[in-house]
C-alpha positions in Angstrom: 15.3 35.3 27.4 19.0 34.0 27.9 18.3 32.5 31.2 19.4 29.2 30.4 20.2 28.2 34.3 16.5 28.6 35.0 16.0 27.4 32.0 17.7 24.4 32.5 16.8 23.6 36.2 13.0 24.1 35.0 13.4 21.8 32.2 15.2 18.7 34.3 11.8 18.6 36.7 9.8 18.7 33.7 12.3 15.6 32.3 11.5 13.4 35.8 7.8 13.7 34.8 8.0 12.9 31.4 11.2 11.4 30.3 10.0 10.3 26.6 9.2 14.0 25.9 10.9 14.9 22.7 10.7 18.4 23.0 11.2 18.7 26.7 15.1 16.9 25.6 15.4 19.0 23.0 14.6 22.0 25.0 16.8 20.7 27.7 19.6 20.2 25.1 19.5 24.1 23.4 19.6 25.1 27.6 22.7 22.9 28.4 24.2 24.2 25.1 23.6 27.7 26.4 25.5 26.9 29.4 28.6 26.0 27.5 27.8 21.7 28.4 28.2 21.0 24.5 28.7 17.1 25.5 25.7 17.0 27.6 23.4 18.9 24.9 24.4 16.5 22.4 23.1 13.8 24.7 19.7 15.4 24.7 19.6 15.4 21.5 20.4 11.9 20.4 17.9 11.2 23.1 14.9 13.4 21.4 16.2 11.6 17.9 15.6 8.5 19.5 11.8 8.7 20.5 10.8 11.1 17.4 13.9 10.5 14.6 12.3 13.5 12.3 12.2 15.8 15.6 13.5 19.3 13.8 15.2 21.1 16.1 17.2 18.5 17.9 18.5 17.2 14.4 19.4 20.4 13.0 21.2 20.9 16.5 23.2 18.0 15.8 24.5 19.3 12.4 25.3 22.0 13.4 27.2 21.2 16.2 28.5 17.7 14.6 29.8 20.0 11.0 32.1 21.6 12.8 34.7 18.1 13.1 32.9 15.5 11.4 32.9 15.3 7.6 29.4 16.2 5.6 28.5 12.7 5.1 28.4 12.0 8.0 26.2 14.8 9.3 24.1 15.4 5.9 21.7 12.7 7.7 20.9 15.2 10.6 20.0 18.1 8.2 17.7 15.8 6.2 15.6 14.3 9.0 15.4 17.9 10.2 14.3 19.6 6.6 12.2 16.4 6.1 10.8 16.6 9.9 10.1 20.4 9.5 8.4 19.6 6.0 5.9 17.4 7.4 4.8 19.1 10.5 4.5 22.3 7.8 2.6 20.5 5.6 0.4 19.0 8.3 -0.4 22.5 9.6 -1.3 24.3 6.9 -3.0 21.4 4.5 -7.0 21.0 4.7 -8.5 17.9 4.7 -8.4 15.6 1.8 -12.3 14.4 0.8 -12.4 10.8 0.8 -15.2 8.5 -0.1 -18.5 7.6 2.6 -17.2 4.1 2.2 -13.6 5.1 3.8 -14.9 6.9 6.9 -15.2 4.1 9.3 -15.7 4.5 13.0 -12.7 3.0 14.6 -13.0 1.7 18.0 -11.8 4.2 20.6 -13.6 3.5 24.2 -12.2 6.4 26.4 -11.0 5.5 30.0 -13.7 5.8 32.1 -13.9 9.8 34.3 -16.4 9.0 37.1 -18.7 11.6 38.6 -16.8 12.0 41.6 -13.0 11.1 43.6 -14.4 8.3 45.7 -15.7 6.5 42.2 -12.7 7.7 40.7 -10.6 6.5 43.5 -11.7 2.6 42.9 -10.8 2.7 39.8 -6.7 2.6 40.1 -6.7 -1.7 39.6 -8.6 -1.2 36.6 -6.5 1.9 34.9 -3.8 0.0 35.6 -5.0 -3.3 34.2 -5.9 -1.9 31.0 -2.5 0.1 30.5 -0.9 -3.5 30.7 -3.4 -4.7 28.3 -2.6 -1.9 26.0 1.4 -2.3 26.7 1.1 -6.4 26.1 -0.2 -5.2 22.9 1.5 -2.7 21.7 4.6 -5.3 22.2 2.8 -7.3 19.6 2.4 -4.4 17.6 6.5 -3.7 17.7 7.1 -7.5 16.7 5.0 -7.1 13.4 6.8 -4.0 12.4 10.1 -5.6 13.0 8.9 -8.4 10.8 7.5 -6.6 8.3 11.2 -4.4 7.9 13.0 -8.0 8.0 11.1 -9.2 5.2 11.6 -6.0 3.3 15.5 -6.5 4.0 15.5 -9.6 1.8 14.9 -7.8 -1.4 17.1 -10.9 -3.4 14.1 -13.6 -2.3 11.2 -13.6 -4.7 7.7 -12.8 -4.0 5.9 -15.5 -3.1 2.3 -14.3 -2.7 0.2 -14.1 -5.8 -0.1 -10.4 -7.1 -4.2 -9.0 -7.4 -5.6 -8.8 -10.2 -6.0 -5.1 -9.4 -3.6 -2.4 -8.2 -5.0 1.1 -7.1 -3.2 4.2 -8.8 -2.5 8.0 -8.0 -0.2 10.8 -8.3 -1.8 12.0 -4.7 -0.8 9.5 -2.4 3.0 9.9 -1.5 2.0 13.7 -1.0 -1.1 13.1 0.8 1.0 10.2 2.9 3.4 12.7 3.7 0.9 15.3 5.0 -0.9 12.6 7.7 2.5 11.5 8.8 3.0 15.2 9.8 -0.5 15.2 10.9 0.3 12.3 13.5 4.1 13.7 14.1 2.5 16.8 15.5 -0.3 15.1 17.4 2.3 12.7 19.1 4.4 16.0 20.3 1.2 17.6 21.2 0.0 14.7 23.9 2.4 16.0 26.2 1.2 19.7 25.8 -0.6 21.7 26.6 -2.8 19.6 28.4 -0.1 18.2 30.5 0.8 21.1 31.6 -2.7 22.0 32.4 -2.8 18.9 34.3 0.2 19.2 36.2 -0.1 22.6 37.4 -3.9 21.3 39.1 -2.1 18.0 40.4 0.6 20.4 41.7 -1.8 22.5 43.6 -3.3 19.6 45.1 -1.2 18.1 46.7 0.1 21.3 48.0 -3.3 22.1 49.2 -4.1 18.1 51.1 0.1 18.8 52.3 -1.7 21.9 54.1 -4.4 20.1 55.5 -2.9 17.2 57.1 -0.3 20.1 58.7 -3.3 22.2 60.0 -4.5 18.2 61.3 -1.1 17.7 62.5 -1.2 21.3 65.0 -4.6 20.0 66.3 -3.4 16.6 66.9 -0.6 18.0 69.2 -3.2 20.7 70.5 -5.5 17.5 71.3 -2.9 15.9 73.5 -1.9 18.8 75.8 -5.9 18.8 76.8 -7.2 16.2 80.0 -6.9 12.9 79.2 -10.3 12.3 79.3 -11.2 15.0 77.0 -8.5 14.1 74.6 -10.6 10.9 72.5 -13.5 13.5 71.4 -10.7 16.2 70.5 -8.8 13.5 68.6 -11.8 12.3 66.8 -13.0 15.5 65.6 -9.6 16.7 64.9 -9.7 13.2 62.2 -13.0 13.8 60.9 -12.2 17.6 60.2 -9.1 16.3 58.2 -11.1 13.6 56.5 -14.3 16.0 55.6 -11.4 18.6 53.6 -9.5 15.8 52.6 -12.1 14.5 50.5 -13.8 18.2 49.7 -10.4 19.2 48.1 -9.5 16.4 46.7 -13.3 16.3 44.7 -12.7 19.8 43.3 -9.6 18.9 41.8 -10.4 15.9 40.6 -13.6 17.7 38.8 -10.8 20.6 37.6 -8.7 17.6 36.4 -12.0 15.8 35.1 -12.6 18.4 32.9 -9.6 19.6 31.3 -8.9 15.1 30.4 -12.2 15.1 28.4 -11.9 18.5 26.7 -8.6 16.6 25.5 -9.6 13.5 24.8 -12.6 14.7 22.8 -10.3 16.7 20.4 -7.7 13.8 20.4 -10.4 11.5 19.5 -11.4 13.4 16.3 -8.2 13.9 15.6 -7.0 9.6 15.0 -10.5 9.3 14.1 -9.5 11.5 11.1 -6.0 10.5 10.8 -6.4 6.7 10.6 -9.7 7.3 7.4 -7.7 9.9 5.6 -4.7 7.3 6.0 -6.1 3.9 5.4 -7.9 5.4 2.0 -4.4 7.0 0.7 -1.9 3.9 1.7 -3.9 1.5 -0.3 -2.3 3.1 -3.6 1.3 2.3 -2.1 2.9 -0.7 -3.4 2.3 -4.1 -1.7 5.3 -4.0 1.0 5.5 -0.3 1.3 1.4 -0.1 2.3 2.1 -2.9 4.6 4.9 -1.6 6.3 3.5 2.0 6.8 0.2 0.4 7.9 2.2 -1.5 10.4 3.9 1.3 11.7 0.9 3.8 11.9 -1.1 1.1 13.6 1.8 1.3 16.7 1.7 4.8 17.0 -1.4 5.6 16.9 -1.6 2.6 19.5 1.1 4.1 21.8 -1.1 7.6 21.8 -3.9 5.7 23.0 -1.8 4.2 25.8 -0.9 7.9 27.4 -4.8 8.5 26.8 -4.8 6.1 29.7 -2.2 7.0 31.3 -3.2 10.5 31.5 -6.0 9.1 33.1 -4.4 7.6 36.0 -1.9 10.3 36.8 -4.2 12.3 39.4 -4.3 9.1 41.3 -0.5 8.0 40.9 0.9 11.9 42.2 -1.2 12.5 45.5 -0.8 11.0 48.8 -3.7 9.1 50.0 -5.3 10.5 52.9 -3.8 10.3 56.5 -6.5 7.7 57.3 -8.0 4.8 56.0 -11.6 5.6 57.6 -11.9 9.0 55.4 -12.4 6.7 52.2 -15.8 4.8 52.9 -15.0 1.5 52.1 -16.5 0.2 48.2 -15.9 -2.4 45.8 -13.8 -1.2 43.0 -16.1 -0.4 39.9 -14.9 -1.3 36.3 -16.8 -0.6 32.9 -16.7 -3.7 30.4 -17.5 -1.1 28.0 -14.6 1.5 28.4 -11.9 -1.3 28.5 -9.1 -0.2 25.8 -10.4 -2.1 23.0 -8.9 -0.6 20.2 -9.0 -2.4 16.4 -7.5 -1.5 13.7 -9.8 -2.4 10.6 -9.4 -1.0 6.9 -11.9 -0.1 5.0 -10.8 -1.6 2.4 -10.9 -5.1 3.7 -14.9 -4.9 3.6 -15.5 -3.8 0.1 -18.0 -6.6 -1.6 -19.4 -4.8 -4.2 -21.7 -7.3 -6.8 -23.9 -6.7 -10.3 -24.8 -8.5 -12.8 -27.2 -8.2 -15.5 -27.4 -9.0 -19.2 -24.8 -6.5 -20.1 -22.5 -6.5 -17.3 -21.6 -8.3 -14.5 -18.7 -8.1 -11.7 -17.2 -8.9 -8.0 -15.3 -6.8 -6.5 -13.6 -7.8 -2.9 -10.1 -6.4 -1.4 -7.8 -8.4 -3.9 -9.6 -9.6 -6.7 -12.2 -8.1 -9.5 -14.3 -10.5 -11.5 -15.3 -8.6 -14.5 -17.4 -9.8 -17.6 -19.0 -7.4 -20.0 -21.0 -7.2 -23.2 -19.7 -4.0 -24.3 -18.7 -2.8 -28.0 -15.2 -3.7 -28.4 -13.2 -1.7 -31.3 -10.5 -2.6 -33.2 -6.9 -0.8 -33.1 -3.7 -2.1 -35.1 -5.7 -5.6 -35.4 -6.3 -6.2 -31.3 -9.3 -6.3 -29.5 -9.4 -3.7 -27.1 -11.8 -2.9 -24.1 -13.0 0.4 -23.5 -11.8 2.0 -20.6 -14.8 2.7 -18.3 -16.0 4.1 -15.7 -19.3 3.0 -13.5 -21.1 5.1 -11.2 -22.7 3.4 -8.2 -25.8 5.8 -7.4 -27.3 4.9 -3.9 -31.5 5.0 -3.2 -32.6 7.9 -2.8 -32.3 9.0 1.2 -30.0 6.7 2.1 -26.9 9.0 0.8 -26.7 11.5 -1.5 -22.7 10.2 -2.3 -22.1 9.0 -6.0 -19.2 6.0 -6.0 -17.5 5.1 -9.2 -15.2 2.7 -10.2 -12.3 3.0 -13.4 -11.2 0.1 -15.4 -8.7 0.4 -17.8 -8.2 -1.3 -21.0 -7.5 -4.6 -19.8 -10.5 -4.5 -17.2 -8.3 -3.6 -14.7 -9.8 -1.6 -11.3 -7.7 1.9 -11.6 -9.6 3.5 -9.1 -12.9 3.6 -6.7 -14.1 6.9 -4.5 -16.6 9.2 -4.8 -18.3 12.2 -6.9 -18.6 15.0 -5.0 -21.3 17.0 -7.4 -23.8 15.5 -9.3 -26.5 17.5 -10.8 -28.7 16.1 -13.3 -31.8 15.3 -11.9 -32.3 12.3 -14.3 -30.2 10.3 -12.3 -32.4 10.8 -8.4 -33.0 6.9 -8.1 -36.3 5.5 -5.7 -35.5 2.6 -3.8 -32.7 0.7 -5.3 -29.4 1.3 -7.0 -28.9 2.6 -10.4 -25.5 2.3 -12.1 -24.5 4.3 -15.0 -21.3 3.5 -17.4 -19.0 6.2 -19.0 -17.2 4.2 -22.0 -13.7 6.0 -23.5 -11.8 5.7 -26.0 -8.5 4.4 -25.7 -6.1 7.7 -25.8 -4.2 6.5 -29.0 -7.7 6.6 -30.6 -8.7 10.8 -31.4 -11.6 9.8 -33.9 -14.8 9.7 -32.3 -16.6 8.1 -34.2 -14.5 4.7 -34.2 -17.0 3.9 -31.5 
């Protein structure tokens, strides 16, 4: 609307509350830009580059204000992070969500701060909120020192590798794209947990203090009303005067804490499903990355996903950390503060992958496969092409008992028994293959693709 003043004044308050908004500085930047403060906007926007680097708008500010002196080299790096930002969060938006196998969809560890009943429960919990955001800080710290060692060791590129290489190595054309689309998944989830619930949540937190500010005034004309009376009538006026404020202290102060109650969990359930999502979809996808570039994207996923969990909690504590406590220490009945062992942040990070122990063997065909190693011994025809010995490529199918899931796994070797590939079939229709109460596996032999007669096998 052109009202960048407003705009801009608006915008600061919001800043004081949450300073590591990236889209509150870049909002402030466009504003101070409107009002002709070119150096100040800039500011904003190296600030909003800082906390989210692919943050659109603020980079594509940048270039366009930086092209106008600076050479293109020099800015080409703004307009990339901004294409590449804009890209992702695209992507992200209008992508479904990729089908991954049973065996990938693990349920990570989330335990949700506690939301008591009522304010007085709520109340006694402000040690424990903020003992478990210093847990989740202290960790998050540790979290930051393994991504910083992870990109030193990358850096070193002239060293040679000195961990042995599996014997198998995951392939497919899906995962940079698929990679791509959860990082603009989690890129618009991190911008997000600041809105819109925290405006919801500030807008109740800002009409409750304005409504205990009015109570303690209308206490404050009845206190001075209370001491113009006798002086022997004034102790009764006084007391009732206190336990007036004290009964609409804590009246008001339970309803918005139930408003604010309510609006949390509706958040934190959808946020919830959300990393739930992200960190399956992700975990099954980065495996087919190579050694140090899975590691490193694992390591830096891990962290934010970590950090979002953090302002979960801190979210939590923010009613208690904005309003005044009441007037009096009597109108909170005095009770030992109440923790939950069980909603302690507890968060682990555990691949899927890592628990894979898959074992056969029978007269025909036997193998072990664990996270970095397949064992694989088989009795099957083996053809001969140009005078070598060559092993089928194959694939197994892994059909569950009947009941227990209705999922088909498989598993793809190539010609050298190497694993390609494991997931899941999503259709399988012929009845002949509905097992009772044990598992059935069923091997597809090809032909190597130089080889177009059939009937060499």
């Amino acid at each position: 609307m052109s009202q960048y003043e407003l705009a801009y004044e608006f915008l600061k308050e919001a800043n004081q509350h949450f300073p590591d908004n990236p889209v509150i500085l870049n909002n402030l930047g466009v504003a101070a830009y409107g009002l002709n403060h070119e150096a100040e906007a800039k500011e904003f926007f190296l600030k909003a580059i800082t906390l989210a680097p692919l943050e659109p708008e603020a980079n594509y500010s940048l270039y366009l204000i930086n092209s106008r002196y600076a050479s293109l080299e020099k800015v080409r790096p703004y307009l990339k992070n901004s294409l590449e930002g804009s890209y992702r969060e695209e992507l992200a938006a209008k992508a479904g969500t990729s089908v991954i196998p049973a065996a990938f969809k693990q349920e990570v560890p989330l335990p949700l701060p506690p939301l008591p009943t009522d304010y007085l429960t709520y109340q006694n919990l402000t040690s424990f909120y903020q003992n478990a955001i210093l847990k989740l800080e202290e960790k998050e710290a540790e979290f930051k020192k393994r991504v910083e060692l992870i990109a030193f060791s990358r850096s070193k590129t002239e060293e040679p590798e000195s961990q042995s290489i599996p014997t198998w190595r995951l392939k497919s054309t899906e995962a940079y794209s698929r990679l791509l689309e959860l990082g603009g998944r989690l890129d618009r989830l991190e911008r997000e947990s600041e809105q819109p619930v925290d405006l919801e949540l500030e807008k109740i937190i800002s009409q409750a203090i304005a409504r205990l500010e009015a109570i303690y005034n209308d206490y404050a004309k009845k206190e001075k009303a209370c001491l113009e009376v006798p002086p022997p009538e004034r102790p009764e006026c006084l007391k009732k005067a206190r336990e007036n404020y004290c009964r609409l202290y804590m009246e008001q102060a339970d309803y918005y804490y139930h408003r604010y109650r309510s609006s949390l969990e509706d958040y934190f359930h959808q946020a919830e499903l959300e990393i739930r999502n992200f960190l399956n979809n992700f975990y099954f996808w980065v495996r087919y990355l190579p050694e140090q570039e899975s590691a490193r994207q694992r390591a830096e996923a891990e962290l934010r996903v970590l950090t979002l969990y953090r302002r979960w909690w801190e979210k939590a504590l923010l009613l208690l950390t904005r309003i005044e406590p009441p007037a009096f220490p009597e109108c909170l009945p005095n009770s030992s503060p109440q923790s939950s062992e069980e909603s302690e942040p507890a968060i682990t990070f555990m691949d899927p992958v890592s628990e894979i122990n898959l074992t056969y063997q029978d007269e025909n065909l036997s193998f072990s496969l664990s996270p970095d190693h397949l064992s694989l011994k088989v009795n099957f025809p083996e053809i001969d092409f140009l005078n070598e010995k060559i092993f089928l490529p194959s694939t197994i199918y892994l059909l569950l008992p009947e009941g227990s899931n209705s999922q088909v796994f498989y598993l793809t070797f190539d010609g050298k028994g190497q694993l390609n590939d494991l997931g899941k079939v999503r259709f399988w229709t012929p009845n002949s293959l509905n097992s009772d109460n044990y598992w059935k596996i069923f091997i597809s032999l090809g032909l190597p693709p130089e080889n177009k007669n059939p009937l060499a096998f």
